[in-house]
Every structure is written in structure tokens, then in C-alpha cells.
C-alpha positions in Angstrom: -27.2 3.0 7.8 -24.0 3.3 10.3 -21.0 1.5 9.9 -18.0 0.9 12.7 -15.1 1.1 10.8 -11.7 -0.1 12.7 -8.6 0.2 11.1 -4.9 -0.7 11.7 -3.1 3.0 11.7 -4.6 6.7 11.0 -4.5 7.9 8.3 -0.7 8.4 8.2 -0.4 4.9 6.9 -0.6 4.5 3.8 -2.5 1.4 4.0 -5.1 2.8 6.4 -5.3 5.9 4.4 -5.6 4.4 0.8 -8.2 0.6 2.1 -9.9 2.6 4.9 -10.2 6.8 5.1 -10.7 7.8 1.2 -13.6 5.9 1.2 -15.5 6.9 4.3 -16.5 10.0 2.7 -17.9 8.6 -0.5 -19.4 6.4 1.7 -21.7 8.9 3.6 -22.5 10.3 -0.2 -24.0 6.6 -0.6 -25.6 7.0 2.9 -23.4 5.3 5.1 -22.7 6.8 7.5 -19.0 5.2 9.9 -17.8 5.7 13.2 -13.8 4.7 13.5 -11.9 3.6 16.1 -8.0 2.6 15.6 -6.0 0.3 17.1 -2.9 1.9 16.7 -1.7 5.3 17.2 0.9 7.5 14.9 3.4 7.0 17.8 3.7 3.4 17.5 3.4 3.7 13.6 5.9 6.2 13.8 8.5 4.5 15.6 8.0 0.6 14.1 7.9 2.4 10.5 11.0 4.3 10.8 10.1 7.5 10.2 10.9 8.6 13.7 14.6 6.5 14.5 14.7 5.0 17.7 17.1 2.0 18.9 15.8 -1.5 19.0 15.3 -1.5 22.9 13.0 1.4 22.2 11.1 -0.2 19.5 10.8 -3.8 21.8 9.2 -1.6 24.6 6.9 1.1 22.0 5.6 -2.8 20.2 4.6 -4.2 23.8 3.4 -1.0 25.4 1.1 -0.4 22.8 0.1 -4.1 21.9 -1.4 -3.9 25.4 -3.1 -0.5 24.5 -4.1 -1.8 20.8 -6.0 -4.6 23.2 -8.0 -2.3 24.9 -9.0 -0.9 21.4 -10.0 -4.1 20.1 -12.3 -4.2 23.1 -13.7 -0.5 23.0 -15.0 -2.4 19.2 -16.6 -5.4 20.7 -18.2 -3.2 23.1 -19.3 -0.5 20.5 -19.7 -2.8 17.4 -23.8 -4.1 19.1 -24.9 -0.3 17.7 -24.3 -0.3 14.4 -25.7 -2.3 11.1 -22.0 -3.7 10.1 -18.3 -3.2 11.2 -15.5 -3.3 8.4 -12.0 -4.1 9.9 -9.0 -2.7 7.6 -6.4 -5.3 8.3 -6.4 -5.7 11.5 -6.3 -9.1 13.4 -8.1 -9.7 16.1 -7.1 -11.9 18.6 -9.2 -15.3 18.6 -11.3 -14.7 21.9 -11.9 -11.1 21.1 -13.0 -11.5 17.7 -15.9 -14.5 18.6 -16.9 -11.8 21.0 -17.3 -9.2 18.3 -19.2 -11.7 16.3 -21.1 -12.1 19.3 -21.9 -8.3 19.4 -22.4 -8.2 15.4 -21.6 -10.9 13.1 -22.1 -8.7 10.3 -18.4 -8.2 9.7 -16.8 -7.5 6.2 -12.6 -7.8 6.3 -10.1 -6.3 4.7 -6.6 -7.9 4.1 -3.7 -6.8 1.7 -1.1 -8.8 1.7 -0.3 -12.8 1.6 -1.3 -14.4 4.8 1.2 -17.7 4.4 4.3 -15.7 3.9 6.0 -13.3 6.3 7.1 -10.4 5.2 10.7 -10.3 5.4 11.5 -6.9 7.0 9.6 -8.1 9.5 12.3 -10.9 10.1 14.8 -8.4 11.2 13.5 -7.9 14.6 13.8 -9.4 17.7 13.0 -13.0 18.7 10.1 -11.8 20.8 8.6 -9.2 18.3 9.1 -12.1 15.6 7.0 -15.0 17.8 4.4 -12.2 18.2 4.4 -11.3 14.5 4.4 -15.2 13.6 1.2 -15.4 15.7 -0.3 -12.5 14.8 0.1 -14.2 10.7 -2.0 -16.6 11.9 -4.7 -14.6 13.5 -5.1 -12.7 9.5 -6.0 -16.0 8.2 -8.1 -16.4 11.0 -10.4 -13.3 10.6 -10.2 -14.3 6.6 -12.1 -17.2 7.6 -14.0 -16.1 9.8 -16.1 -12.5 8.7 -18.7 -12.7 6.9 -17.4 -10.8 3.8 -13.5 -10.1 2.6 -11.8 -7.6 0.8 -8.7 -8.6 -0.8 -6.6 -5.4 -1.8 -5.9 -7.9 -5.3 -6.4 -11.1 -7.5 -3.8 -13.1 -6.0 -4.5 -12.5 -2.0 -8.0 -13.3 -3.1 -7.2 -16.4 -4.8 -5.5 -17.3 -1.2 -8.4 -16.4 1.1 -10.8 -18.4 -1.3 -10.1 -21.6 0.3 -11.3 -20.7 3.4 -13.9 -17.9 2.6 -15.4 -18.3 -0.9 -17.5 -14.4 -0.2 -14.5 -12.1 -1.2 -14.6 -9.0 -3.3 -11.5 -7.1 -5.0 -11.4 -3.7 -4.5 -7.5 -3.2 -5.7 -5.2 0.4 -5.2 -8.4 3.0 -5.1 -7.1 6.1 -6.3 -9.0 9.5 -5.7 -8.8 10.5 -10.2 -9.2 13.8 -8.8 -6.8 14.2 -6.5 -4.0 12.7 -8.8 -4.6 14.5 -11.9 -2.6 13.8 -15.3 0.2 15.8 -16.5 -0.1 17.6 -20.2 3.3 16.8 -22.0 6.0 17.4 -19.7 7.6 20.2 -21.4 11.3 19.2 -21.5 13.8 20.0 -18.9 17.7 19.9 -18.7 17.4 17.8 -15.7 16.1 14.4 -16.0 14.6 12.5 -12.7 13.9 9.4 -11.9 11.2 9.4 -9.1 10.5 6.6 -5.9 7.8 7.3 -3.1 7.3 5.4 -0.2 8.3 5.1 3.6 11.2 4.2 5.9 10.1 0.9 6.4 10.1 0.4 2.5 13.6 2.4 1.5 15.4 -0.9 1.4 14.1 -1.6 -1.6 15.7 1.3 -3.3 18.4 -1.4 -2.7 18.0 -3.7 -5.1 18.1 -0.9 -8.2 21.5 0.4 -6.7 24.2 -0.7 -9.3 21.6 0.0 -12.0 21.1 3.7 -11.2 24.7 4.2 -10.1 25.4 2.9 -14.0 22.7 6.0 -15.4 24.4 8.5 -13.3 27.4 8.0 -14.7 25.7 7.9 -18.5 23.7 11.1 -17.8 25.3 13.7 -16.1 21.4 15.2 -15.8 20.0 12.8 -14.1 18.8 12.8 -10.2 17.0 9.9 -7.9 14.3 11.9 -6.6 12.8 9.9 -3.6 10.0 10.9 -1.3 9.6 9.7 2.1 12.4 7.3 2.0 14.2 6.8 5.9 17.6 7.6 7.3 19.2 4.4 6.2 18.9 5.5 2.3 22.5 4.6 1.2 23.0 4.9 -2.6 26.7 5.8 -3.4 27.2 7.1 -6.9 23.9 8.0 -6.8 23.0 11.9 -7.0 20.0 11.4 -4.1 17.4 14.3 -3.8 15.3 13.8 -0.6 11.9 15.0 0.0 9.8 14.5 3.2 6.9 13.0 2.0 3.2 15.0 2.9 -0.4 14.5 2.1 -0.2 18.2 0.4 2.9 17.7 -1.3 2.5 14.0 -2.9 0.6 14.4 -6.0 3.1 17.9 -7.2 6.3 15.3 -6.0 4.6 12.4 -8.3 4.7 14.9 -11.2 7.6 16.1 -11.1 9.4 12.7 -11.9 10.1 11.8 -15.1 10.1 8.1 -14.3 8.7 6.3 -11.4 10.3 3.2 -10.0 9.0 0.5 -7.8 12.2 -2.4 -7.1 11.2 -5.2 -4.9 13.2 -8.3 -3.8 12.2 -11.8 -4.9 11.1 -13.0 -1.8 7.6 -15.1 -2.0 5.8 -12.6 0.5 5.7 -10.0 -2.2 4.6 -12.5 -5.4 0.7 -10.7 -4.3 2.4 -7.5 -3.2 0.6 -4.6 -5.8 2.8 -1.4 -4.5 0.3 1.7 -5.0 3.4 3.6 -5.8 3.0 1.8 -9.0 -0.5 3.0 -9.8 0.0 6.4 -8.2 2.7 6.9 -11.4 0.0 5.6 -13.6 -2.2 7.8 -12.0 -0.3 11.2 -13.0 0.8 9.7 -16.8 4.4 8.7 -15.7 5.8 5.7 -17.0 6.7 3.0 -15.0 9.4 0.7 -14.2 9.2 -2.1 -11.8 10.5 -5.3 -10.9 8.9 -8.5 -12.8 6.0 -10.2 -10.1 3.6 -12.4 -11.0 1.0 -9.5 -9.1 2.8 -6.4 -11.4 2.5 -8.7 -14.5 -1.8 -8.4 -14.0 -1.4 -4.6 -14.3 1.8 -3.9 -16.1 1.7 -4.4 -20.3 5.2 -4.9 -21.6 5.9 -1.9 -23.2 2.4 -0.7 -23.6 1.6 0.8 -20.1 5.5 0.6 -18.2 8.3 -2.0 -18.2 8.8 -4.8 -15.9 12.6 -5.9 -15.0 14.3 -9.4 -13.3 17.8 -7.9 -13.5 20.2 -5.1 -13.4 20.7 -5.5 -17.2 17.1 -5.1 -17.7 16.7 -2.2 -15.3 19.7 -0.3 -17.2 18.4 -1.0 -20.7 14.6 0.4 -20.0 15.1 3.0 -18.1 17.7 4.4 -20.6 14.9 4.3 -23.2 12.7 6.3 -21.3 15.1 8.7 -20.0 16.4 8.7 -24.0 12.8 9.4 -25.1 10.4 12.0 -23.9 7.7 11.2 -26.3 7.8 7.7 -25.6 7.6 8.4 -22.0 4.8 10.7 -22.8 2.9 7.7 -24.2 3.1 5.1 -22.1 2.2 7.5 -19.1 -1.2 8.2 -21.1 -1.7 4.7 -21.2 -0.6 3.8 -17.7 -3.1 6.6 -16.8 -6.2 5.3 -19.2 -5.4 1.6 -17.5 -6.3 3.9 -13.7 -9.0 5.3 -15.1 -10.6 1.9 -15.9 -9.4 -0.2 -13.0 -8.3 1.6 -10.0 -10.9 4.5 -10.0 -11.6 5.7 -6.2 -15.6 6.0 -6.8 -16.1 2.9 -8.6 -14.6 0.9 -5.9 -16.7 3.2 -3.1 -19.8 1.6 -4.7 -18.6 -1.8 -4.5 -17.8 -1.5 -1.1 -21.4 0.6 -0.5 -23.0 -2.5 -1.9 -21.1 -5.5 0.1 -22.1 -3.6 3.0 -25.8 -3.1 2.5 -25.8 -6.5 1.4 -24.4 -7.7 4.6 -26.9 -5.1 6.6 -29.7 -7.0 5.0 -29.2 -10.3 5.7 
């Protein structure tokens, strides 16, 4: 059995990597075998991401010139898509005309979303007037392909429940992670320095943000303590904040993850990110950190008051629970067990692999 797989980004997005690339090779062990083709290249992920600065002139013309190349992608897929039993498209939306063209090709097409479809996401809102009418037409065009493949994978329970109404085949395959990549830590053995740990990307460092006045309240109780964030862009700008920066890489991550003491995950209130599960969150869990994040109706499914992390609504909140963590190694020590036992029964990489093995072969058989 072959599968076209397109996806959004390579494998340098996060997204693309974690929904799309980990499971191709678990995928051939099932005997599926995939061909990919990407619509976009690092150099336009790159450059909207953040990760390589560039004025807003240069991001207007690097969003058109490759909108026009991510076109001629698409098509490359219509044209390819005929040869193979099913195609599974990782988030990306194709235009109206091009996709009844694909489902002329192959009909056999299972979708993957991850993120609410009748909300825009509000860093998106920032840009210019032209890239925000394209954006608000490419929103609908992911409700579009919702309704329209023959299968969907929502990346959680809540973008599920929101696809339901207009495609009642969806399964949930939410955060894979790889359990042996990201491998638990034995009891941290104690250190002089304590650190509180955030991973992510440019285009996410604004979030560090809305924990500001909270951590520039720790530094000033523990003289120990460091914000270790990896990945984070230029525009990082935490005063009273002692700020270690890593670069973020594939090899690095998982030794970055574990040496944090605590791992954070802020996030602002806006509705786009009430189904936004961050896979920071589970990559802590992952490596037995404990976890502190802010209080969404999506982090509430995964997050156990005080049994697996903390959720916070306010800078009180954040103050007071990460103080007793940072005041408590063996309590930290215990809720990262349990954070990583709550991985180990929802999140596992090869569990989800057969899930998806299974939709497909389905689909390839009807």
C-alpha cells in the first residue's frame, strides 16, 4: 500500500514534524509505504516564523512569491495523487478548485487539522491588510477541506468536536510523542541553580509575555533561579528576568527539555487558543518535569490539579505554584512521574501510528 503524503512545512515545523514526519516511518513498519511533497519550503517558514528577521516589506513579498510557488505544489499533488491508494494532507488548505480536482484524481483523502477553524489566530492579526484578507480566506478553505475529505484527524477533543458538524468521520490522534526519543529523567539530583524551562519558536516567544511580572517576582525571591528558553526569537524582552537562550535543534531538544527544572507553557486568553494543546506541554510530561501552564478549557482535558502539573488564570497564581515547585524537589519529582505515566497512556507515538495505519487501510478499502 502507498500513501501521498502532503504536508504544510518540512520537517522544521514543528507541526509538520510532530502530525506528519514521526509517523511515516512507523508507517512503512505497518506496510505503508508514503511519498511527500510540501507545499512550503524552510525559506518561507523561516522568514513568516521569525527565526530568520526580515522587515515587513520582505515578509509581504517571501508570503506572495511563494503562495504562487505553494500553488504549483498543490498541483504537482493533484497530478501525482491518481498513483497511490490514499493521500493524507497535514494541514494544509487547498484552494476550492484544486482540491475537487484532487478528489477527482483520488477521493480517498484523510485530513489533518490542528487548530480551531472559526477563530483566527491572533499573531496572525499583526500583519498586513493584504496578508490578513489572504489568511481570512485561507480560514475558510480549512473548514472547507474538513468537510470535504473523506476522513479527519483532529490534533484534539475540542477541534474535533468543531469539525463534527460538518464531517461526523474524524479520529483523534492528539501530541504523538516518540517515548523513546524523550526518555524520563531519574531524580534530578539537586543543583544550586534552579531553572525554569520554555521551548518553542519565534513566532510563539510572545507568549513568554504574559508570565513577565510573575517570573520577574521569582528572580527577585531566588537569587538561583534562570528562565531557560529554547528557540525563542529576537524580540524576547523580559527585564528583571535572568534570560539564558538556547538555539533550539532536533539533537539538542530532548537534553534542553531535561535540564529544566520546571517547564512553562503561558498563553493569552484569546478564543483561538481555547483548543490550542501546546506540545511543549506534553514534551515536559514526556521527560517527568512538572508543569505549569495557563488555565484552557483544552489544558484542563490533560492537566490534573496538582496531580500531573498546575494550571494558572493570573499572575498570583503563577507566583504561588511555581514557588512550590521551585521550593520542593521531591514534589517536583512526583508530579513529573505522573505527568510522564499520563504520556505513556495517551500520547504514545506508536499507538497513534496504528490508529492512523488503520484509517488509512480503511479508506484504501472502500
Amino acid at each position: 500500500m502507498r500513501v501521498l503524503v502532503v504536508t504544510l512545512f518540512t520537517a522544521t515545523s514543528g507541526s509538520s514534524r510532530v502530525m506528519a514526519f514521526q509517523f511515516l516511518p512507523l508507517l512503512r513498519e505497518l506496510g505503508i509505504e508514503s511519498d511527500v511533497i510540501t507545499i512550503y519550503p524552510d525559506e518561507f517558514f523561516n522568514v513568516q516564523g521569525g527565526i530568520v528577521p526580515a522587515s515587513t516589506l520582505v515578509k509581504s513579498l517571501n508570503f506572495g512569491y511563494y503562495l504562487v510557488l505553494g500553488m504549483a505544489q498543490r498541483l504537482k499533488a493533484v497530478i501525482a495523487a491518481g498513483k497511490y491508494d490514499a493521500v493524507f494532507v497535514q494541514r494544509d488548505p487547498f484552494p476550492k478548485l484544486l482540491l475537487k480536482l484532487l478528489q477527482r484524481q483520488n477521493p480517498r483523502i484523510v485530513y489533518e487539522f490542528e487548530d480551531a477553524f472559526e477563530s483566527t489566530n491572533p499573531f496572525l492579526k499583526q500583519r498586513s491588510l493584504v496578508h490578513r484578507l489572504l489568511l481570512q480566506w485561507q480560514r475558510g478553505l480549512y473548514k472547507n477541506m474538513v468537510a470535504e475529505a473523506r476522513h479527519v484527524i483532529a490534533s484534539n477533543a475540542l477541534c474535533a468536536d468543531e469539525a463534527r458538524p460538518v464531517n461526523p468521520n474524524i479520529t483523534v490522534l492528539c501530541e504523538p510523542i516518540d517515548l523513546t526519543r524523550y526518555r524520563q529523567l531519574p531524580d534530578k539530583p539537586r543543583s544550586e541553580q534552579l531553572v525554569i524551562g520554555w521551548i518553542g519558536s519565534p513566532s510563539t516567544t510572545s507568549f513568554l509575555h504574559f508570565a513577565r511580572e510573575p517570573l520577574k517576582v521569582l528572580c527577585e525571591r531566588y537569587p538561583n533561579l534562570v528562565l531557560r528558553v529554547v528557540g525563542a526569537g529576537e524580540q524576547l524582552d523580559m527585564p528583571g528576568v535572568r534570560v539564558e537562550k538556547r538555539t533550539w535543534s532536533k539533537e539538542t531538544e530532548v537534553a534542553d527539555l531535561r535540564s529544566f527544572d520546571v517547564g512553562i507553557m503561558p498563553l493569552n486568553s484569546d478564543p483561538f487558543y481555547r483548543a490550542h494543546l501546546g506540545h511543549k506541554m506534553i514534551q515536559y510530561m514526556a521527560v517527568g518535569i512538572p508543569v505549569v501552564a495557563s488555565h484552557t478549557e483544552i489544558n484542563a482535558t490533560v492537566v490534573e490539579e496538582g496531580v500531573n502539573g498546575f494550571l494558572v488564570k493570573n499572575d498570583e497564581e503563577w507566583v504561588a505554584r511555581l514557588s512550590q515547585l521551585l521550593d520542593d524537589a521531591e514534589l517536583r519529582n512526583e508530579i513529573g512521574l505522573r505527568g510522564r505515566q499520563l504520556v505513556e497512556e495517551r500520547f504514545d507515538l506508536v499507538r497513534q501510528a496504528q490508529q492512523l495505519g488503520n484509517v488509512i487501510r480503511q479508506l484504501a478499502s472502500a
